[in-house]
N, C-alpha and C positions, 0 to 999 in steps of 0.2 A: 205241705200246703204253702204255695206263695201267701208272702204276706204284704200289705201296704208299705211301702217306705214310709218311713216319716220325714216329714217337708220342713224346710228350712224355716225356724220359727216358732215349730213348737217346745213349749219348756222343755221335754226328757229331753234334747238334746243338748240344752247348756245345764243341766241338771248333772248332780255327780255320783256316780252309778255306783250298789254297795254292792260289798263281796259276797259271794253265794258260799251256802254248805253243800255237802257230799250230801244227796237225796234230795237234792234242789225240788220240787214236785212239777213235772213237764217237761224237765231239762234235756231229756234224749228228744222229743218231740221240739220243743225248740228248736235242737240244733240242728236237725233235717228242714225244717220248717226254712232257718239261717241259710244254708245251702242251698233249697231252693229258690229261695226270693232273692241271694245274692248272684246266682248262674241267669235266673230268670232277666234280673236288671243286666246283665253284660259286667258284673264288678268284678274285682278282685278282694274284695276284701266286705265285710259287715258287722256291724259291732249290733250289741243287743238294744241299745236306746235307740238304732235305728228300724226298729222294727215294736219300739213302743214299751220295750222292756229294762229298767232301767238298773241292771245288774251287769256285771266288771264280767263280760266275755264276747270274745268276738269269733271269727270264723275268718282264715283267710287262704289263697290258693292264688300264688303270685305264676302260674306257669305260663299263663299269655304273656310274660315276662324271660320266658326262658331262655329264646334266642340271641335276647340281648344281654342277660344276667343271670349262668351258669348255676349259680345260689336260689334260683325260681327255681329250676326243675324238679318238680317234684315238691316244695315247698307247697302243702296241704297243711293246717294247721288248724283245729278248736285250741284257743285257750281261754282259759277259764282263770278267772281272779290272776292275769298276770301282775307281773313287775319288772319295769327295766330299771335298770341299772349300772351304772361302770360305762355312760354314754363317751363316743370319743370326742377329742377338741376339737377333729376338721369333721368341718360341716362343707354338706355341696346341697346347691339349691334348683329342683328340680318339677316342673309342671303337675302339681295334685289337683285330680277333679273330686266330687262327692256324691254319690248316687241322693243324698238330701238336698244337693245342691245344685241341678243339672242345669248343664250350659254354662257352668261358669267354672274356670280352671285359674288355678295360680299357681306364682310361684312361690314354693316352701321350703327356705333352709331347715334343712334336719342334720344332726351327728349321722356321718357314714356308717358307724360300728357303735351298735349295742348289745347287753347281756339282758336277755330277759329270763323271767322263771314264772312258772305256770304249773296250772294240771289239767291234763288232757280230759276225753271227753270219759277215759276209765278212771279219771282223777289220779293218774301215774303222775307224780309231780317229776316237773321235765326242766332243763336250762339249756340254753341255745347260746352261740356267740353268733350270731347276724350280720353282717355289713351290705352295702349296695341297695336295690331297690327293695332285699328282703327284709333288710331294717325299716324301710321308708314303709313302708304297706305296715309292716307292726306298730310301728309310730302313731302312722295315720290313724288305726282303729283305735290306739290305746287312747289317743288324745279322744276320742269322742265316750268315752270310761270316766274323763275329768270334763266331758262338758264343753271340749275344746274343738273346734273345729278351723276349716281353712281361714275362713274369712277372718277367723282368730289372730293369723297369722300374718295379716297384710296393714300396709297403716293405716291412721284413722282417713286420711287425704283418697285415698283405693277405695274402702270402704263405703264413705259417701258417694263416690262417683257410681259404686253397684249398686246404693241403696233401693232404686227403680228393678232391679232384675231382681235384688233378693226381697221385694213387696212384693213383689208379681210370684213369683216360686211359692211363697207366705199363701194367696192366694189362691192360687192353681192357675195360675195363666203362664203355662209349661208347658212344653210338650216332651212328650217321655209316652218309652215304649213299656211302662212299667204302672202299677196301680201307687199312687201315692196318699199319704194320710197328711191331711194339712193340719193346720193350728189348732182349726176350731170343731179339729173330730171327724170331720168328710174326707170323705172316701172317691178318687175321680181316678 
């Protein structure tokens, strides 16, 4: 079932998301749920507080990525209660949008190369070493697991200057091909 995105604004998003056990109750339903509302919006990637649930797992599928960055193909991924770790010193800073956040893009220094560790959706606990847009996309979701998101990321001088685009997104004065959940519980 497509689900609502949830809109820039509501608390589970700057909320910090706790870790799930093995029998989570719904969690294989979730995570079809996660797939389709994230395929449905056009994303690559959706964490659980974006869809109102405020538990440490995301879903990502970087292969609209593929042609340009070899490490997308096939880069399909649930993980559940990750952690990265062993992040590297060079960082490169590259245009991140947010399906919470639509029509507004920035830019986000992140480390090239991460180690993360996880458990998949048969809770096989797994470890990856990542670099390029496949670390950027596991970043992206993990930061919304602490509550972090883009706007996080830009100064406070950026910040005020969107304050008008992200009250209106708060709102629903958006347009988007997708169902959105705003602050105060509706549904557009």
């Amino acid at each position: 079932m497509v689900k609502p995105v949830v809109a820039f604004g509501d608390p589970v998003l700057k909320a910090e998301a706790q870790e799930i056990e093995k029998g989570h109750k719904g969690l294989e339903s979730l995570i079809d749920d996660m797939w389709e509302t994230m395929y449905s919006a056009e994303g690559v990637g959706i964490a659980a507080p974006q869809v109102g649930e405020s538990i440490r797992m995301f879903v990502v599928d970087g292969t609209p990525f593929g042609e340009d960055d070899d490490v997308c193909n096939g880069f399909k991924r649930v993980m559940i209660n990750p952690v990265i770790f062993d992040p590297s010193s060079d960082h490169s800073s590259m245009e991140e949008g947010c399906l919470s956040i639509p029509g507004i893009r920035e830019s986000v220094s992140r480390p090239n190369k991460i180690n993360v560790e996880y458990f998949n959706e048969d809770w096989e606990l797994k470890e990856e070493h990542l670099t390029g847009i496949a670390a950027r996309i596991v970043q992206h979701e993990y930061d919304h697991l602490d509550g972090i998101l883009i706007t996080d990321h830009i100064t406070a001088v950026k910040r005020r200057l969107l304050h008008g685009k992200l009250r209106d997104i708060g709102l629903g004065k958006v347009s988007v091909d997708y169902r959105m959940r705003l602050p105060k519980g509706k549904v557009r």
